[in-house]
C-alpha positions as CSV (number, residue, x, y, z in Angstrom):
1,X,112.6,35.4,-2.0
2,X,112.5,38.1,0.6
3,X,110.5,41.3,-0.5
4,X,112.3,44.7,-1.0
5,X,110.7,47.7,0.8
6,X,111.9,51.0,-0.9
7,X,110.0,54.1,-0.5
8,X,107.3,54.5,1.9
9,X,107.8,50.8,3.0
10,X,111.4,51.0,4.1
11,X,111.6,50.2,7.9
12,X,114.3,52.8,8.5
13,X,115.4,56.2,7.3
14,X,117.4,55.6,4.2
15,X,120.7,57.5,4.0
16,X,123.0,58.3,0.9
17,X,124.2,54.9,0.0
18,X,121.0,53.4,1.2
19,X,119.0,55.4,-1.3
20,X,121.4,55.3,-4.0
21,X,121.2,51.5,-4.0
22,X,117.4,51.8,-4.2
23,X,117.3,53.9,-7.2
24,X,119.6,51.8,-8.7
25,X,118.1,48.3,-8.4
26,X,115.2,50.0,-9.5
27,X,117.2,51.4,-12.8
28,X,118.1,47.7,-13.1
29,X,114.5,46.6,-13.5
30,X,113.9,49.0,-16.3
31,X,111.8,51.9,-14.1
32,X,112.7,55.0,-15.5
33,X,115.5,57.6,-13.0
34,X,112.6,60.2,-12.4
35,X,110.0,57.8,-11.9
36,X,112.2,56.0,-9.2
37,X,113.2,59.2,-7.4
38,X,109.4,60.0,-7.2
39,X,108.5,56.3,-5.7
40,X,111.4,56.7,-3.7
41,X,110.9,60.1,-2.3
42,X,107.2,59.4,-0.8
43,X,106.7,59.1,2.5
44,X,104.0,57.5,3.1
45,X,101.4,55.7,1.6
46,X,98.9,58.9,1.0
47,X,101.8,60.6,-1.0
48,X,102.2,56.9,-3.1
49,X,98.5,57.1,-4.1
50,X,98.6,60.8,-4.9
51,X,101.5,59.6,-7.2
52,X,99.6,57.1,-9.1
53,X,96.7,58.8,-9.4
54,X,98.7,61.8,-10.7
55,X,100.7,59.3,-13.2
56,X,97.4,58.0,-14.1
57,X,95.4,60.7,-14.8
């Protein structure tokens, strides 16, 4: 099974269709629309943690 990286992980710059395909296999596995644009609009791993810790908090 080869490992999705969405978000900060993707290897590329993700354009339209690239980042409406994300949010939707994220939809798919039950992770709520906002949530998903959040994970999926951080750039970078500092802006992920500042996400959970937020989330968490």
């Amino acid at each position: 099974m080869q490992r999705r990286r969405f978000g900060p992980y993707r290897l590329k710059a993700a354009d339209d269709s690239t980042a409406r395909r994300e949010l939707a296999a994220m939809a798919r596995a039950g992770h709520p629309p906002d949530l998903a644009r959040r994970l999926l609009g951080c750039a970078d791993d500092a802006a992920l943690t500042a996400l959970v810790e937020e989330l968490s908090a």
